[in-house]
GUMARMI-683309 format. One record per residue: x, y, z of N, C-alpha, C in turn; residue in one letter. Coordinates in steps of 0.001 Angstrom, whole numbers, plus 500000, padded with zeros to 6 digits. Example, Ala and Ser with C-alpha at 12.3 -4.5 7.8 and 13.67 -1.06 7.14 Angstrom:
2
513190494310507800512300495500507800513200496700507800A
512850497750507080513670498940507140512900500030507870S
end
This chain:
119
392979432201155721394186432245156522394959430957156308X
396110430925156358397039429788155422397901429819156864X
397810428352157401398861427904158258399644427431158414X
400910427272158447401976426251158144402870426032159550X
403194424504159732403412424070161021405256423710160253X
405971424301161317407191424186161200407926423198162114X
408459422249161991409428421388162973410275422013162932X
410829422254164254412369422339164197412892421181165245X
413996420985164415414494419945165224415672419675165811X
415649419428167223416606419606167780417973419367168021X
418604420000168198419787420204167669420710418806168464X
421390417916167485422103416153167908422878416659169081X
422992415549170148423568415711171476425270415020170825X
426282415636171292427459415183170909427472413876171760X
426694413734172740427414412192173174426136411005172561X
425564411099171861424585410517171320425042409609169918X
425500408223170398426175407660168960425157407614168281X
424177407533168089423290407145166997423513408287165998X
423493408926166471423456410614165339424865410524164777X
426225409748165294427190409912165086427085408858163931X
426054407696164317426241406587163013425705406826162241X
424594407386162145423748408213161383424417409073160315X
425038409748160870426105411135160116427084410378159276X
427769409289160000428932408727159199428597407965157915X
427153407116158089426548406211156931426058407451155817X
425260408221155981425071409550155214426656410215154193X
427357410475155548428378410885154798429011410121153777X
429429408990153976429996408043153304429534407585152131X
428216407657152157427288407494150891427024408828150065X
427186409986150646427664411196149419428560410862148915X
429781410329149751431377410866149655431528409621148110X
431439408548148324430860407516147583430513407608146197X
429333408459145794428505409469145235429285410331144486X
429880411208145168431154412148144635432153411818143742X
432809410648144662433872409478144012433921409619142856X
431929408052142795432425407684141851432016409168140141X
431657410033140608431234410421139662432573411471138917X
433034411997140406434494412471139682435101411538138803X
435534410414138909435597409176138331435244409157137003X
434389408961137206433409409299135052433846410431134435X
433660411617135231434181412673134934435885412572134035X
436676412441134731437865411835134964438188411170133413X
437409410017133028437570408932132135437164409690131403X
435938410358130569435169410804129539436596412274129201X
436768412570130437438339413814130136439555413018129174X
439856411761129933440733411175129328440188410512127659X
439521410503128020438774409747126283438753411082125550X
438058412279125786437910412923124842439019413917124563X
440430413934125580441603414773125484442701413745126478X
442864412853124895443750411275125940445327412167125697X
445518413211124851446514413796125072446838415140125917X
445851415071126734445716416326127443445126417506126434X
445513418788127416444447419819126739444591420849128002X
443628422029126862443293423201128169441963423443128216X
440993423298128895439436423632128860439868425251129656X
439524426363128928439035427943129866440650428162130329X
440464428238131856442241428594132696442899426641133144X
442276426031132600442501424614133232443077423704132318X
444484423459132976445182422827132485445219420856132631X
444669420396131437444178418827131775445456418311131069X
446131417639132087447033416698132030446832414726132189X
447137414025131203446309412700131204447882411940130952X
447785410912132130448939410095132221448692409057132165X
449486408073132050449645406066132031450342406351132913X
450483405898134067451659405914135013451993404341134620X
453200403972134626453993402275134667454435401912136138X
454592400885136199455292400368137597456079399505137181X
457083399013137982458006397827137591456814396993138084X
457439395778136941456842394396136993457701393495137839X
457884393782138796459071392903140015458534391561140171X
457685390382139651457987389272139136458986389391138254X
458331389344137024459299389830135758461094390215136073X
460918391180136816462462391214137088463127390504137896X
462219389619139223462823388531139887463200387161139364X
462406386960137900463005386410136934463911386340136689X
464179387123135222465576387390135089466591388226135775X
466385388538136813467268388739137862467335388397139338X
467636386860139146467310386332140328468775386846141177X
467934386638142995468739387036144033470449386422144097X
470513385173143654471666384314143409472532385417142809X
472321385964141494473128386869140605473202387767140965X
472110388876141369472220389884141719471647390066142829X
472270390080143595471847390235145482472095391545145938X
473082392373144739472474394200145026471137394637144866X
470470394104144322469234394351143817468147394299144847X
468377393449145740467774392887146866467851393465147915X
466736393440149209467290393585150921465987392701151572X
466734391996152532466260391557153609465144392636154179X
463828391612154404462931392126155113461772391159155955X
462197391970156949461116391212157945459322390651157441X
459365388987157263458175388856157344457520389094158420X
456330389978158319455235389588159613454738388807159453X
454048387872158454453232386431158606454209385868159069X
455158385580158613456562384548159350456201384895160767X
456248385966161223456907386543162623455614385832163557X
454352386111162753452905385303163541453326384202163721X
453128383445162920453631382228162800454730381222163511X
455910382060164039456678381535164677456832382221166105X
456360383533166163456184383835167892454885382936168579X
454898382727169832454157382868170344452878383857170709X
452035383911171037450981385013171292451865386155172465X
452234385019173322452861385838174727454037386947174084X
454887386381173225456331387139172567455723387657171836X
454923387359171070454335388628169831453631389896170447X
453045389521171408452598390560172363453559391612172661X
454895391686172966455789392578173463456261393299171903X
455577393113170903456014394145169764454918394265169260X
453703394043169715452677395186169325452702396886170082X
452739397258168714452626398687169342450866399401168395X
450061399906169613449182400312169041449490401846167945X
447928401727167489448141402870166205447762404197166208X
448476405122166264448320406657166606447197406888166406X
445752406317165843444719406784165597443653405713165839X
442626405714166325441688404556166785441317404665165122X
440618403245164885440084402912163583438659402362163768X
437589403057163449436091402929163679435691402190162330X
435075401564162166434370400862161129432487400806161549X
432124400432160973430699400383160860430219399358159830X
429146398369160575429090397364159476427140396887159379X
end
């Protein structure tokens, strides 16, 4: 006669953070996992069809995206000459820096979403 002992285990209490930190470190370390491997995936696509391609119904498209080099152009196009080019913008380090705690206080506005970290 062959016996086998089964745990089951009970099912996480929603107000129970541990299971919640538990879940999030887990998750994060698949998600992580996933990343970076889409990632490789990704590169070895671009290496072996750097001009794109079709694998089956799938259309692989492989780009360089560019950005302006806005040193470079604040160079030779400094604000003096061309001040269309330009707009005024509020520093916030400035704004730390020269409010007070008390006045800086009256333009914090909190953020539509709480931000949890785990460390």
């Amino acid at each position: 006669m062959n016996t086998t002992t089964t745990t089951i285990l009970a099912a996480p209490q929603d107000n129970d953070p541990a299971y919640h930190v538990q879940r999030i470190l887990h998750l994060t370390d698949m998600a992580n996992t996933i990343n970076n491997e889409i990632t490789e995936h990704k590169n070895t696509l671009a290496a072996l069809l750097p001009a794109g391609g079709k694998v089956g119904d799938v259309k692989i498209t492989v780009t360089h995206p560019r950005r302006l080099d806005t040193t470079k152009i604040a160079k030779d196009y400094p604000v003096t000459s061309y001040p269309y080019l330009y707009k005024p913008q509020i520093s916030t380090s400035d704004v730390r820096k020269h409010l007070s705690p008390a006045d800086l206080d009256t333009y914090l506005k909190p953020s539509d979403k709480p931000v949890v970290s785990l460390r």
